[in-house]
VOBA-1610 file (N, C-alpha, C; in pm, whole numbers, padded with zeros to 5 digits, always signed):
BEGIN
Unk+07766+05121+14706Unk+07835+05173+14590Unk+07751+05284+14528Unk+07770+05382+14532Unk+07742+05519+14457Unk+07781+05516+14280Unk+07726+05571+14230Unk+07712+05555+14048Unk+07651+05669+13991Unk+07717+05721+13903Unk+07638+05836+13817Unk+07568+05758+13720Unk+07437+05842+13659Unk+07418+05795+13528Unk+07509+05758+13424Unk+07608+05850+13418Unk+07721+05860+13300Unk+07797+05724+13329Unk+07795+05701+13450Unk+07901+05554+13457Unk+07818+05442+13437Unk+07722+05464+13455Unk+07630+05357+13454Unk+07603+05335+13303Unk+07595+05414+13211Unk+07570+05416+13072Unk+07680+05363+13019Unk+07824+05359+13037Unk+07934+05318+13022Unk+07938+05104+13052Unk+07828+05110+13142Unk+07842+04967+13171Unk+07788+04864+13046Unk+07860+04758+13064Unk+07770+04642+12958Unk+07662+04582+13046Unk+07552+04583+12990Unk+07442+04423+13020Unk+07488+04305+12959Unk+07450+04256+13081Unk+07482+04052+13000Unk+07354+03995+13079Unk+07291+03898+13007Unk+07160+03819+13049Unk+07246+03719+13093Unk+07233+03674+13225Unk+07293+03579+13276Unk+07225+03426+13244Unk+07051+03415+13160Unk+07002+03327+13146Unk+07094+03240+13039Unk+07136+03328+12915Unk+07235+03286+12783Unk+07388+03319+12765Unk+07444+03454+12851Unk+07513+03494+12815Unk+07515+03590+12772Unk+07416+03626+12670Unk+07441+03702+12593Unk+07458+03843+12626Unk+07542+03899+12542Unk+07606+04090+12578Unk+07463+04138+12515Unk+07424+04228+12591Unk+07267+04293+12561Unk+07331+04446+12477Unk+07470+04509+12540Unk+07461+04613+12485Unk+07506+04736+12633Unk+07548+04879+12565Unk+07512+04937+12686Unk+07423+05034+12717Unk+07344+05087+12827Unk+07272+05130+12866Unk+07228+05230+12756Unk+07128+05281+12708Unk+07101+05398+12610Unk+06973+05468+12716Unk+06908+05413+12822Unk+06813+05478+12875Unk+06756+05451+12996Unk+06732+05560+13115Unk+06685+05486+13215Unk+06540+05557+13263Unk+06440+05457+13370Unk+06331+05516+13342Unk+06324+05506+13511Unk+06367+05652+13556Unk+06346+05709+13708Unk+06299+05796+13775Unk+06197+05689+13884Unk+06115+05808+13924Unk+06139+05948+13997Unk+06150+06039+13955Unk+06220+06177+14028Unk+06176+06221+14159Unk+06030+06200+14207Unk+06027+06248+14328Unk+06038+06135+14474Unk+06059+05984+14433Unk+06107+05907+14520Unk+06229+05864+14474Unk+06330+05891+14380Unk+06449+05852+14389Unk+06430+05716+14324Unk+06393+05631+14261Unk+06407+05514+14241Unk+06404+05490+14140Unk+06524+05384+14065Unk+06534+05347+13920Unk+06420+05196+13910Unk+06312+05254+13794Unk+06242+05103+13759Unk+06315+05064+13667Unk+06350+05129+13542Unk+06381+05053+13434Unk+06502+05088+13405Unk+06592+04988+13301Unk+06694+05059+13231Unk+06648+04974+13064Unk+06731+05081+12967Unk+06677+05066+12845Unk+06792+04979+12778Unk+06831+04893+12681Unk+06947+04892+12584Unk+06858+04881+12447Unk+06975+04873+12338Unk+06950+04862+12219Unk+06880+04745+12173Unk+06814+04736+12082Unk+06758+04582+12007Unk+06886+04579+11966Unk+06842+04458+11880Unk+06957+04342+11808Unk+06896+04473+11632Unk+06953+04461+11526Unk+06939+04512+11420Unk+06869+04444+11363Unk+06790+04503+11271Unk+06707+04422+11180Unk+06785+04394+11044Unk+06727+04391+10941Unk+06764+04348+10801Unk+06847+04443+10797Unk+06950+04317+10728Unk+07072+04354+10689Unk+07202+04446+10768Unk+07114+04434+10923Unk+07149+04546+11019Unk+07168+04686+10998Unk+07059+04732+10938Unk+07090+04868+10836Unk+06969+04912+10976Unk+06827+04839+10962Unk+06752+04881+11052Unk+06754+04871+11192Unk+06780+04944+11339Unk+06721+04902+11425Unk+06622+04825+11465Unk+06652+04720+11599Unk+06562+04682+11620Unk+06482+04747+11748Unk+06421+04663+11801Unk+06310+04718+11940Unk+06378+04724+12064Unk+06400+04830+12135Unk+06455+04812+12211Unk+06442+04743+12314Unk+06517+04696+12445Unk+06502+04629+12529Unk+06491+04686+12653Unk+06346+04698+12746Unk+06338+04742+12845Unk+06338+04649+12979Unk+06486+04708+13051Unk+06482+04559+13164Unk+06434+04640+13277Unk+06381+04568+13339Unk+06275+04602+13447Unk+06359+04579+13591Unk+06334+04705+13698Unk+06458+04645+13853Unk+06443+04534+13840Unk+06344+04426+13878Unk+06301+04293+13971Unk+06417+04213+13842Unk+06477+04270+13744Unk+06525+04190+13662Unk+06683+04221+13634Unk+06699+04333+13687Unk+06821+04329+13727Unk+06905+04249+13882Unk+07022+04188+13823Unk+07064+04104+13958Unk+07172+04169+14045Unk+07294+04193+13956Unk+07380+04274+14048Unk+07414+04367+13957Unk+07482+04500+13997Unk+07546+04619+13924Unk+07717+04592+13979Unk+07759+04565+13895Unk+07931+04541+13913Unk+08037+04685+13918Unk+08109+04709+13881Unk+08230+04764+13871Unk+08211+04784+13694Unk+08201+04727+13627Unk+08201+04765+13458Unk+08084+04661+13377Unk+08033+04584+13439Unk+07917+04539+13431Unk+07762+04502+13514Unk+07670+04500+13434Unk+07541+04474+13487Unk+07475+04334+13387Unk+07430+04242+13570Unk+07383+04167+13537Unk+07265+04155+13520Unk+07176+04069+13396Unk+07039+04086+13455Unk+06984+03935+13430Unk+06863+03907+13427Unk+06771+03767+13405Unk+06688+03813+13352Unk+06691+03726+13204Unk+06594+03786+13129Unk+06553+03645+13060Unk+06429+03603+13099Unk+06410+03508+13013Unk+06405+03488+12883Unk+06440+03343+12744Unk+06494+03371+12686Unk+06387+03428+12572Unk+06236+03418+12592Unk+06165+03459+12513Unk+06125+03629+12493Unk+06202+03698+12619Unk+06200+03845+12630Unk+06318+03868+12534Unk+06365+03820+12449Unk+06499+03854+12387Unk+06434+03883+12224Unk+06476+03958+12148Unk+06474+03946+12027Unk+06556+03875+11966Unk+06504+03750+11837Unk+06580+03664+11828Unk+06706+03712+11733Unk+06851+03613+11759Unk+07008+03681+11670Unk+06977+03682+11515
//
């Protein structure tokens, strides 16, 4: 399966450890002269009062599981999460 960035940014993350919707893609971290995606970025959870951002979330390949059709799965254990 072939994928642009742009479609790929369009996708949701879900941590398959909880469930939980992570968000969609805001950033990816690829190396340009071998072609290979290490990271992808999403949003934190909001801070107070959800006025502030929180930290974002950097998921790492070895932690992504599959890339779907309109979603991406990943495993994220549950202490890599910022808490709801």
């Amino acid at each position: 399966m072939m994928a642009r960035i742009s479609d790929l940014r369009a996708h949701e993350v879900i941590n398959l450890t909880d469930g939980r919707r992570l968000g969609n893609i805001i950033d990816l971290q690829v190396d340009p002269d071998r072609g290979v995606l290490h990271a992808i970025t999403v949003p934190g959870r909001r801070g107070f009062w959800r006025f502030f951002p929180g930290k974002d979330v950097v998921i790492r390949w070895d932690q992504i599981r599959k890339i779907g059709v309109d979603v991406i799965l990943v495993e994220l254990e549950p202490f890599g999460l910022p808490n709801p």
